[in-house]
C-alpha positions in Angstrom: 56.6 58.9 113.2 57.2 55.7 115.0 54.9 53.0 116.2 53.8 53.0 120.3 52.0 49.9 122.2 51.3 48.9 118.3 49.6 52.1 117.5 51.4 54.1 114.1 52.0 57.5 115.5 52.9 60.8 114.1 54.5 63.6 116.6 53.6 66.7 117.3 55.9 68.7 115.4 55.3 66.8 112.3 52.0 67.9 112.2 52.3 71.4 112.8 55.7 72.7 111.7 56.2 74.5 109.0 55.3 77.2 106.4 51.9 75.2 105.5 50.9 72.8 108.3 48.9 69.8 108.3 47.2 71.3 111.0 47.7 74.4 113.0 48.8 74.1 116.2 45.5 75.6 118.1 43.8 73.5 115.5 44.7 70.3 117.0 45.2 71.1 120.8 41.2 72.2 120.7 40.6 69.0 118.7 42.7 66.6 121.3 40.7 68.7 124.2 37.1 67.4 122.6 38.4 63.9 121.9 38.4 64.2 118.2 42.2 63.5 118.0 43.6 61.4 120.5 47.5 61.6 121.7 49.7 58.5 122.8 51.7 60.4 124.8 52.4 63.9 126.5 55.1 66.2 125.6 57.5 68.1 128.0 59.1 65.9 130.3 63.1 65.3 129.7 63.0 63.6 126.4 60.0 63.0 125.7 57.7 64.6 122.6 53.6 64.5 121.8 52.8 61.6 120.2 49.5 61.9 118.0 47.3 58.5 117.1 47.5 58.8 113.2 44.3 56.6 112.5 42.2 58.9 114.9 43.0 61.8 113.0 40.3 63.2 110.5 40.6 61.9 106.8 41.2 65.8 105.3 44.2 65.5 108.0 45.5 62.5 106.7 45.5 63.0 103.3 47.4 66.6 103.8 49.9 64.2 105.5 50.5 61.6 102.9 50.8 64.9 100.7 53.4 66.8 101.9 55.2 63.5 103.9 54.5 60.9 102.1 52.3 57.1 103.6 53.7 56.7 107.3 53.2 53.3 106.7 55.1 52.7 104.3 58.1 55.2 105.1 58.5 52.8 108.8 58.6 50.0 106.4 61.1 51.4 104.5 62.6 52.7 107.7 62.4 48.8 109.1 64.6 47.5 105.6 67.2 50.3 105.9 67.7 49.2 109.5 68.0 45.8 108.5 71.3 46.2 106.1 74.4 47.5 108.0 77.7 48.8 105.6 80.2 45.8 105.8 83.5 47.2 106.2 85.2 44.5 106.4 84.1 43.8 102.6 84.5 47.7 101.6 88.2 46.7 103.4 88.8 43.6 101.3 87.8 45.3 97.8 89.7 48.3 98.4 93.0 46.4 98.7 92.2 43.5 96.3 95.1 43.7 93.6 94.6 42.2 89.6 96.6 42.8 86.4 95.2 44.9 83.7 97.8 45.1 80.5 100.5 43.8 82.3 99.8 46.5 85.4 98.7 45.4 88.9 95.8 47.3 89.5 93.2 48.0 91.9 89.0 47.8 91.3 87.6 51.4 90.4 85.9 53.1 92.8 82.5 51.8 91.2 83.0 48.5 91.7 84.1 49.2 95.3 80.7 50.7 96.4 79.0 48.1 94.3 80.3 44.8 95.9 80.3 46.6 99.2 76.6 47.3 99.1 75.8 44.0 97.5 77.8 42.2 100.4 76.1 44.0 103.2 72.9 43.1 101.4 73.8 39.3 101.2 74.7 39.5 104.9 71.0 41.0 106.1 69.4 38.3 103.4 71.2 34.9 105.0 70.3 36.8 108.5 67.0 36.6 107.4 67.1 33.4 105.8 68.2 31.6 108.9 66.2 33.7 111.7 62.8 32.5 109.4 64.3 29.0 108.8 64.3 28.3 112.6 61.4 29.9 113.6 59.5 27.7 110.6 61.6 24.5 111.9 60.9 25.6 115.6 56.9 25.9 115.1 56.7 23.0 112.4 55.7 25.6 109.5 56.8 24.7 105.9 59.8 25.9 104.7 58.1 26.0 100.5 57.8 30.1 100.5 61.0 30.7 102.2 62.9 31.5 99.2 59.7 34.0 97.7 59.9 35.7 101.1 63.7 35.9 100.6 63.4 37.7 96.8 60.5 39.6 97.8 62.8 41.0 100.7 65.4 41.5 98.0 63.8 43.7 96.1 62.2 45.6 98.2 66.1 46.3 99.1 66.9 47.0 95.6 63.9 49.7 95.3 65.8 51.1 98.9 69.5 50.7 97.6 70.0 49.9 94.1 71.8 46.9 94.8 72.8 44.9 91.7 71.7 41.2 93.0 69.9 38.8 90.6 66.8 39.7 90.4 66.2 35.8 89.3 64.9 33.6 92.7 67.2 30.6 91.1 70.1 33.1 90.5 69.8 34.5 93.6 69.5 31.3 95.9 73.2 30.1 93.5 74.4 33.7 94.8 73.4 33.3 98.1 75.2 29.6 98.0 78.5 30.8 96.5 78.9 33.8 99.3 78.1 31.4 102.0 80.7 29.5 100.7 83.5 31.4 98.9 83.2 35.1 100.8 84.0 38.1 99.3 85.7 37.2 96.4 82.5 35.4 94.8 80.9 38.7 93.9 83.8 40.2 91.8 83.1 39.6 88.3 85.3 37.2 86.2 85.5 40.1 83.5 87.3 42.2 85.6 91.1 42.1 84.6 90.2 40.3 81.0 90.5 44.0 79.2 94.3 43.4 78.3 94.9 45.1 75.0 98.9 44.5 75.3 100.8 42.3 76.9 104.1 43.5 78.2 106.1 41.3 80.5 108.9 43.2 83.1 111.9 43.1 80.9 110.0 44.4 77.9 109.0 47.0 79.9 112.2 48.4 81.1 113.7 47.9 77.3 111.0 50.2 76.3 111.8 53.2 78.9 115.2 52.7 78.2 114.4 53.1 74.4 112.3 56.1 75.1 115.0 57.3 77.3 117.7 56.6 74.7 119.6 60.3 73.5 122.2 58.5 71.1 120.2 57.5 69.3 117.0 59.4 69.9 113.8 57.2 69.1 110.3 58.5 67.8 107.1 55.9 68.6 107.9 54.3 65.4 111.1 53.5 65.4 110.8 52.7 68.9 108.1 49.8 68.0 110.1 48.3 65.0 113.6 48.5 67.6 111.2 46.2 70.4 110.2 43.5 68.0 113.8 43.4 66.7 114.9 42.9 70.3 111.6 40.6 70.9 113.0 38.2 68.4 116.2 37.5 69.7 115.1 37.3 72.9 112.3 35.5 72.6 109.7 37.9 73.7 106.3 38.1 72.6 106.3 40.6 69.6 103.9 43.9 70.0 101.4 44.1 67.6 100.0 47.9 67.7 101.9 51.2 67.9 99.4 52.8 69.6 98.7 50.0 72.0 102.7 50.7 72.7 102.2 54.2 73.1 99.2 54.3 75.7 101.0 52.1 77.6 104.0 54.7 77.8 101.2 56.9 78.9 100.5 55.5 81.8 101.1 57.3 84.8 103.1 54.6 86.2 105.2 54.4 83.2 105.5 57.9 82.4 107.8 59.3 84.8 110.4 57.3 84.0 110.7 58.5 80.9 109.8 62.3 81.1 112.5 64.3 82.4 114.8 62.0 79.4 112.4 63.3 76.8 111.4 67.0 78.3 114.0 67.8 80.8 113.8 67.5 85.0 112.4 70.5 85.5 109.5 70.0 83.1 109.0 66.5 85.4 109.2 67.6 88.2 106.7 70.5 87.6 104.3 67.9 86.1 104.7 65.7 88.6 105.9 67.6 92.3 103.2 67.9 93.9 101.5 70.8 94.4 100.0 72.9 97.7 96.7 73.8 97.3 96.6 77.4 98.9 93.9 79.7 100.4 93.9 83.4 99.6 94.1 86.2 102.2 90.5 87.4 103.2 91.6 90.9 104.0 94.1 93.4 102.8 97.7 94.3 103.0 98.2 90.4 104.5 100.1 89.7 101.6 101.6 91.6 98.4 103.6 90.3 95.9 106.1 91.9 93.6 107.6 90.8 91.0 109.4 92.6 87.4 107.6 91.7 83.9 107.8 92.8 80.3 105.1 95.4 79.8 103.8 94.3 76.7 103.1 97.5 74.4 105.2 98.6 71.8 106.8 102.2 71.9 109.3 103.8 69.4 112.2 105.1 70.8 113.9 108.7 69.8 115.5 107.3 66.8 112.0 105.7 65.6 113.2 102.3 66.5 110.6 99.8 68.0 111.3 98.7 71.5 109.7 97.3 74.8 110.1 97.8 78.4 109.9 96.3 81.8 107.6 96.7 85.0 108.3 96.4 88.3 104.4 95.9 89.6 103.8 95.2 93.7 100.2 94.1 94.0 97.9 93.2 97.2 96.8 89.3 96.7 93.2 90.1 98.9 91.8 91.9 96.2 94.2 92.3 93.2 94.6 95.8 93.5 97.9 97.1 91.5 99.3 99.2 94.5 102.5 100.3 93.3 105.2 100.0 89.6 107.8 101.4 88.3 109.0 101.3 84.9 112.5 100.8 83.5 114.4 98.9 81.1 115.8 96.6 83.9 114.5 94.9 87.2 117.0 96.5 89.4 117.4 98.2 92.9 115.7 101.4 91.5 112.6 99.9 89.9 111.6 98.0 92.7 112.6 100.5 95.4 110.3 102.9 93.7 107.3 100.0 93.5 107.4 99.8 96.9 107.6 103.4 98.0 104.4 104.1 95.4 102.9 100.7 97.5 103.3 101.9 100.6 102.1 105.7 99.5 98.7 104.6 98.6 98.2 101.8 101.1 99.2 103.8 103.9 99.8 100.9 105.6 102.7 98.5 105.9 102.0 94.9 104.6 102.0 91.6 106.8 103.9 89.7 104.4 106.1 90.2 101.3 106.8 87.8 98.7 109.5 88.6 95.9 111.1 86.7 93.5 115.2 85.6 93.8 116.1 88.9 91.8 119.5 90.3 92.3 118.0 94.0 93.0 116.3 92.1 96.1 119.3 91.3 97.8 119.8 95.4 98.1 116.3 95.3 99.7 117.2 92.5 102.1 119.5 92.7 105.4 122.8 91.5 104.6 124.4 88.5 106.2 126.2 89.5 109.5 124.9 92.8 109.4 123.7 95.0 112.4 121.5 97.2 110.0 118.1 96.4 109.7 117.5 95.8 105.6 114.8 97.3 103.6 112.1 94.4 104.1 112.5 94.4 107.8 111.2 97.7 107.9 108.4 97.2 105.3 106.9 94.1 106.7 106.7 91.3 109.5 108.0 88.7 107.2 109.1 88.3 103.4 110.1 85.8 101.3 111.1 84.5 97.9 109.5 82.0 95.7 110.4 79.1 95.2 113.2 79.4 92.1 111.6 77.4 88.8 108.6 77.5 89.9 105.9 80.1 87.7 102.7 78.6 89.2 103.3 79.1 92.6 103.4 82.7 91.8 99.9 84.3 92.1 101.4 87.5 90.5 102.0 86.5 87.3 98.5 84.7 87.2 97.2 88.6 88.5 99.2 90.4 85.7 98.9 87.9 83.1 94.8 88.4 83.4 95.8 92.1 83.3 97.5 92.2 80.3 94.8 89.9 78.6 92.1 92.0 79.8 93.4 95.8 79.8 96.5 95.6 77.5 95.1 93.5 75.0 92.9 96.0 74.0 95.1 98.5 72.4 96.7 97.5 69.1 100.2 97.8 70.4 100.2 95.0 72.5 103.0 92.8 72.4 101.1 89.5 72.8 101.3 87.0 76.2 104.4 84.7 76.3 106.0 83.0 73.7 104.8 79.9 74.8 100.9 80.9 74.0 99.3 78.9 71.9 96.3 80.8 71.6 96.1 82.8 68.5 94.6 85.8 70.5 97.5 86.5 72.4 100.1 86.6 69.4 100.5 90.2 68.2 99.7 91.4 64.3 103.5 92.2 63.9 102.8 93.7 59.7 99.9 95.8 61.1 102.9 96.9 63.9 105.2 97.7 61.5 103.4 99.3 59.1 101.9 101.7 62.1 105.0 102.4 63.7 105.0 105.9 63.8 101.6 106.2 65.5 103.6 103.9 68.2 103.9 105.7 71.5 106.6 107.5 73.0 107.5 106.2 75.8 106.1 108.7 78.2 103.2 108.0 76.1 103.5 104.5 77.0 103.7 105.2 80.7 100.6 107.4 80.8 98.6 104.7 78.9 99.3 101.9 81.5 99.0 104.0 84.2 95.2 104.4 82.7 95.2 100.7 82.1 96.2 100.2 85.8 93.1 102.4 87.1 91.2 100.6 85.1 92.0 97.3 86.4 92.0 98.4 89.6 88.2 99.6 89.1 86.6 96.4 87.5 84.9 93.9 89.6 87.0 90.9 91.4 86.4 87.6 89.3 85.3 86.2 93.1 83.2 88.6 94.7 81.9 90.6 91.6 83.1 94.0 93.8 85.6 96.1 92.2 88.9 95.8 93.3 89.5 99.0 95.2 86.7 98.9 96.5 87.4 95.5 97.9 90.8 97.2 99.1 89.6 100.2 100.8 86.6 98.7 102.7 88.9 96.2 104.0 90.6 96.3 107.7 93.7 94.5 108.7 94.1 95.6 112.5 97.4 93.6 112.7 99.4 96.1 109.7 101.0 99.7 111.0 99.4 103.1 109.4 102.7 104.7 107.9 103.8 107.8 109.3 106.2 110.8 108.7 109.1 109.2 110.5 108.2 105.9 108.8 108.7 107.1 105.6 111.7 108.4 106.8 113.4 104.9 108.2 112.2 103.0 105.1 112.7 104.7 102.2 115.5 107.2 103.1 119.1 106.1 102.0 122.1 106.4 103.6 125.3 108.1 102.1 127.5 105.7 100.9 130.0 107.6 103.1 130.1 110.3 105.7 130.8 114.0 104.6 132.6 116.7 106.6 130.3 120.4 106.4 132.8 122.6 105.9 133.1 127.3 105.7 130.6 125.9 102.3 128.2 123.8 103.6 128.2 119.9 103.2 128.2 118.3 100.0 127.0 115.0 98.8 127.1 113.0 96.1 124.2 111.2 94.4 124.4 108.9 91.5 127.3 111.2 89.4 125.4 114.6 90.7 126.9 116.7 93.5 125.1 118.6 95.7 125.5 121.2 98.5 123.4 122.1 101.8 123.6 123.6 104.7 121.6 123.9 108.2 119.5 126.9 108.4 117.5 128.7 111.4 114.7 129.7 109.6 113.5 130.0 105.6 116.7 131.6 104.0 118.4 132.0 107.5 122.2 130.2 107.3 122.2 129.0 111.5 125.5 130.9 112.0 125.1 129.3 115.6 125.1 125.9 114.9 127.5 126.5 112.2 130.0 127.5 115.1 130.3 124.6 116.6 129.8 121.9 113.6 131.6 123.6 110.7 134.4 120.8 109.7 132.8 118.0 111.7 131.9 114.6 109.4 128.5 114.0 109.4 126.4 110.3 108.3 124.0 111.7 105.7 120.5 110.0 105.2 118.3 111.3 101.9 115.5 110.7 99.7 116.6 109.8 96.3 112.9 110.9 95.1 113.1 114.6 96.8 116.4 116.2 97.5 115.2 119.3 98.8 116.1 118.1 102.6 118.8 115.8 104.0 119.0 114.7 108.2 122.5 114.8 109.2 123.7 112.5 112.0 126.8 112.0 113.9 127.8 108.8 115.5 128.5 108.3 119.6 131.0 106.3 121.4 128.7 103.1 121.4 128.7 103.6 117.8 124.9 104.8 117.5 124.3 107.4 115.0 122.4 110.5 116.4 120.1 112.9 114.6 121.5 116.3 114.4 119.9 118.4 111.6 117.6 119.0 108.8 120.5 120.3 105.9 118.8 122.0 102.8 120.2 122.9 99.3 122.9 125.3 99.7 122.0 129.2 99.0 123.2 130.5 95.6 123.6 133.9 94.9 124.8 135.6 91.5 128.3 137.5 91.8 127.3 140.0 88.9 125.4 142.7 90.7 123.4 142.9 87.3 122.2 139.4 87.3 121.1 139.7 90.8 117.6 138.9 92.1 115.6 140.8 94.2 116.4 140.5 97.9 119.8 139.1 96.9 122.0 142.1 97.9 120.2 142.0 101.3 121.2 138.1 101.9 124.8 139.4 101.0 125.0 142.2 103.5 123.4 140.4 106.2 125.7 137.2 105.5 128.8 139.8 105.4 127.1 141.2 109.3 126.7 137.7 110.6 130.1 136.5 109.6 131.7 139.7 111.0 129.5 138.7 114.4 131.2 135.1 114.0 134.7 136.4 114.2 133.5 138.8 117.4 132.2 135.5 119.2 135.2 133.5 118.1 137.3 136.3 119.5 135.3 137.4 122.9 135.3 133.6 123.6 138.9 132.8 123.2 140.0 135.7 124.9 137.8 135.4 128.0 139.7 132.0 128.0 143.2 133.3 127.9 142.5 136.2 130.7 140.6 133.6 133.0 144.3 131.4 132.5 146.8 134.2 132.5 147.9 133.6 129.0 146.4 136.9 127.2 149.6 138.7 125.4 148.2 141.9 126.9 149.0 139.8 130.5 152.5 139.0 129.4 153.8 142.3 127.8 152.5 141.6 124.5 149.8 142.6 122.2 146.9 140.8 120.1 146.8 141.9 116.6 143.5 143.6 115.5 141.1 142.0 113.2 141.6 143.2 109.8 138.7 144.3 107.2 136.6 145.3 109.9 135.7 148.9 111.3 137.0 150.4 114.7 133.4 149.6 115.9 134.0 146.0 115.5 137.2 146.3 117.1 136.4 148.1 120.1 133.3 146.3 120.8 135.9 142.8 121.3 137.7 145.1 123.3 135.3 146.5 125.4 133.8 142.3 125.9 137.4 141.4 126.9 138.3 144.4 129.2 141.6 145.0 126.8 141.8 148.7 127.5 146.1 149.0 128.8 147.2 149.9 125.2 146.7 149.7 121.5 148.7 146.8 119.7 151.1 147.7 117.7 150.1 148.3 113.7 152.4 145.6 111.7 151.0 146.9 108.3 150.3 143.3 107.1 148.6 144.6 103.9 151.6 146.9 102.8 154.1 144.2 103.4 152.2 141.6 102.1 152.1 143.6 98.8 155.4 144.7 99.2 156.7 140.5 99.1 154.4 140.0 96.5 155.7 142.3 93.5 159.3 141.0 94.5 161.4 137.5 92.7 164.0 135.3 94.5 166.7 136.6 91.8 166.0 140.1 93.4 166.0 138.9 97.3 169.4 137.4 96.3 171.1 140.3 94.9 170.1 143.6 96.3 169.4 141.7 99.8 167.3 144.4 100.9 164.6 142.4 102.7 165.5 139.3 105.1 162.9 137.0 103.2 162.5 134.7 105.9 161.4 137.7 108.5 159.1 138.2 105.5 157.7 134.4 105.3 157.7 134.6 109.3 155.2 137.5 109.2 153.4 135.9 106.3 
């Protein structure tokens, strides 16, 4: 609405718009075509909007109008006043760095009394405007100047009905008001109580007695003692005695005053958590951006094998999008092992590798992270883009332990056992019923009791609804998307959560043996399901291998060797070594079978190790058969096996001649030295030479 050549319009759209109109839109273009309603001006040109004549519309129109926007006329004229006062900054400048002393402090005005004297100063400023625009225009056309002043309060108020100012409401008090702002600015409208609420004073050198009394650690002073010590010291030195404790003690209060005596009294750390400041953080709108894990005391009681009462720990990894406990392990200590298996059980039912990791400073970490100098990539590095640790001393940056500590309050507490919260609870609630505890002790759990109850309280958690979106929390997890985190495969289950032998292992004629934790355990490379690979085994038996394993199933290991440019290179899947009983009794079914065809395919080993040798030595000349000489014949094998390496390495000129190796070698067995030495019937070292 808005007046045009002195004519109060309304538009177009203020008639018509909305849910219930004053008018419908067909309604009035129908009554401006018969001249009913009569428009100002046309809508539709750049700028421009339909102006209606209110005064020519029809009295049920305008009383539908005042209704549901209220007089016209009296919303311009209200529109006219607000235009008339403009926010002084300068003034809302001045009060906001005017300085006084309250109780000794230099002080600033409250935020109150800033808005207050700002608004009341841009008032004054429109009422001398107006005061001395009507003055001249009176002077200029020889009109009296008697109502002036009426015309000044009655403007006045109709500002105070606009703005709540708090002006006198008095003409006389007013015009004295007016006077001393003309005269003395901003400062004239600050009241004179301001600064007059002094309940103590305490001059500077008082002041810094005091903190160094409160400070004091030989001796250490209570409140008391330190208000009679002041007034000792106030007398010699001529101070100004206090006259209330408590006065003394809300001044030490003060946030001025109390950091410079807290960390004294409480310690630094407790200071500097009270007063550090502190980031005000967002948390992730979508999963697997960042996971936290961190070790706790899982607060149930168990009884040990003995019957004793005990606790454990909790390693717990936990997505900060939706609270879901992803992964845990429990164990008496947060070490290596815990928090490598919290991870793995993480990253098995996310299926997805996280953006971000934050851990605490743990020493079991620094196994998880890449070592200084080192060319191997650590355990983080292959989990997530980044990770971090909290900051040391710090509990409230940790979002975890405000996660698990609503766990344990909300799931744990429930069952009888619980431990309580913290030590430093005050709540009664979270303090356990420690005679109920002990005289219940044997219906404690065991401790694979223990671990199948949280497990239960962990599904439940994970079910309930998010305090923030009222949608459980696994839900919240698995309708989430995070496009910018890997899907875990196969091999990447492999890289991260294998482990490398501390050392490299040589497979030797009985496989390769590792060692893991105090257990050793052998495997060998097989061709197929209970198939030893007598091939590979031919060119790899005695050769040192780089094992990598999972500490969690042992039923494979990869083997690797490591090149010239120092890169280690996948070789072979090695599974546990084939164990067979030696009493024919005590054998299994198909047992015998594996021993005969072992006994055929190590007898095919020594044919291939012989064919290949000796097509070497004829190809160079150096066969004995070439030189005059014979090879000797395998021994505890048949002619077959014999003549088939003869018949592969074309030795047909003659049959080498039979030694008798198993008649002399018994022979020098059943004989001493004393014997050798006297009868001198066999030249022992001949003997040894054929041995």
């Amino acid at each position: 609405m808005e007046y045009f050549e002195n004519e109060l319009c309304v538009t177009y759209e203020e008639l018509t718009s909305g849910n219930d109109p004053v008018i419908s839109g067909a309604t009035l273009r129908q009554n401006i075509k018969r001249g009913n309603i009569r428009r100002a001006q046309r809508g539709g040109g750049e700028g421009s909007y339909a102006l209606i004549i209110y005064s020519s519309l029809p009295e049920k129109y305008k009383i539908r109008f005042v209704e549901r926007k209220g007089d016209p006329e009296q919303i311009l004229k209200q529109q006219r006043m607000r235009d008339r006062v403009k926010t002084d900054d300068k003034a809302r400048s001045f009060y906001e760095d005017y300085r006084y002393e309250m109780n000794g402090v230099e002080t600033g005005l409250s935020d109150k009394l800033k808005a207050e004297y700002t608004l009341n100063a841009s008032v004054l400023n429109a009422l001398i405007y107006d005061l001395e625009d009507k003055t001249t225009s009176r002077k200029m056309l020889g009109n009296s100047l008697a109502t002036l002043w009426e015309n000044v309060a009655a403007t006045s108020e109709n500002l105070r009905d606009i703005y709540h100012h708090t002006l006198p409401e008095n003409q006389a008090r007013l015009r004295e008001k007016i006077r001393r702002y003309k005269k003395e600015g901003y400062i004239s409208l600050i009241s004179g109580k301001v600064g007059n609420k002094s309940t103590v004073k305490i001059i500077p050198e008082m002041g810094r007695q005091l903190i160094a009394l409160r400070r004091s650690r030989v001796p250490v002073y209570n409140y008391a003692q330190i208000f009679d010590e002041i007034n000792r010291i106030a007398l010699e030195k001529d101070w100004k005695p206090l006259k209330s404790k408590r006065s003394m003690v809300q001044w030490f209060e003060r946030p001025e005053i109390e950091p410079l005596w807290y960390d004294a009294v409480f310690g630094e750390l407790a200071a500097h958590q009270r007063y550090g400041r502190k980031h005000k953080t967002k948390l992730p709108d979508r999963r697997d951006t960042l996971w936290y894990g961190d070790g706790t005391k899982l607060n149930l009681y168990y009884r040990d094998e003995e019957g004793k009462i005990r606790t454990t720990m909790v390693y717990e990894v936990i997505d900060a999008y939706s609270e879901v406990l992803l992964g845990y392990y429990i164990s008496d200590h947060e070490n290596f092992e815990a928090q490598y298996n919290a991870y793995r059980m993480a990253i098995q039912v996310s299926g997805h590798k996280p953006f971000e990791i934050v851990h605490d400073n743990q020493g079991g970490h620094k196994r998880l992270e890449k070592e200084k100098d080192s060319k191997e990539v650590g355990f983080f590095d292959l989990i997530c883009h980044i990770h971090r640790p909290t900051a040391p001393y710090s509990g409230q940056s940790k979002t975890i332990e405000s996660i698990f500590g609503r766990f344990q309050s909300q799931e744990l507490h429930k069952d009888w056992r619980f431990t309580g919260m913290n030590i430093t609870a005050t709540k009664a609630e979270s303090r356990p019923n420690l005679e109920f505890i002990e005289e219940n002790k044997d219906r404690l759990f065991t401790l694979d009791e223990l671990k199948a109850h949280y497990a239960e309280a962990r599904r439940a958690w994970n079910a309930s609804p998010h305090p923030a979106t009222g949608i459980p929390r696994i839900e919240m997890y698995e309708k989430s998307e995070n496009e910018e985190t890997d899907v875990v495969t196969v091999h990447d289950m492999v890289d991260i959560f294998w482990i490398w032998a501390k050392r490299p292992a040589t497979f030797t004629d009985q496989g390769i043996q590792i060692t893991i934790g105090k257990l050793k355990k052998p495997y060998e490379v097989f061709s197929a399901p209970g198939e030893p690979d007598h091939e590979w085994r031919r060119k790899n038996t005695y050769r040192k291998f780089y094992v990598k394993y999972d500490p969690n199933d042992l039923r494979s290991i990869r083997l690797y060797w490591k090149d010239n440019a120092g890169q280690l290179r996948f070789e072979r899947v090695a599974e546990p070594y084939m164990v067979v009983h030696r009493a024919i009794q005590d054998q299994m079914e198909g047992e015998a079978e594996f021993i005969r065809r072992e006994q055929e395919a190590n007898i095919r080993d020594r044919i291939e190790r012989q064919v290949i040798a000796k097509e070497i030595e004829y190809a160079y000349g150096v066969a004995p058969e070439q030189n005059g000489l014979s090879t000797p014949k395998l021994k505890g094998v048949t002619k077959e096996v014999q003549r088939e390496i003869d018949r592969r390495t074309r030795k047909y000129s003659r049959d080498p001649e039979e030694i008798g190796l198993g008649r002399t070698t018994k022979k020098a067995s059943l004989m001493t030295w004393d014997q050798l030495k006297e009868n001198n019937e066999v030249d022992y070292r001949k003997v040894a030479g054929k041995l």
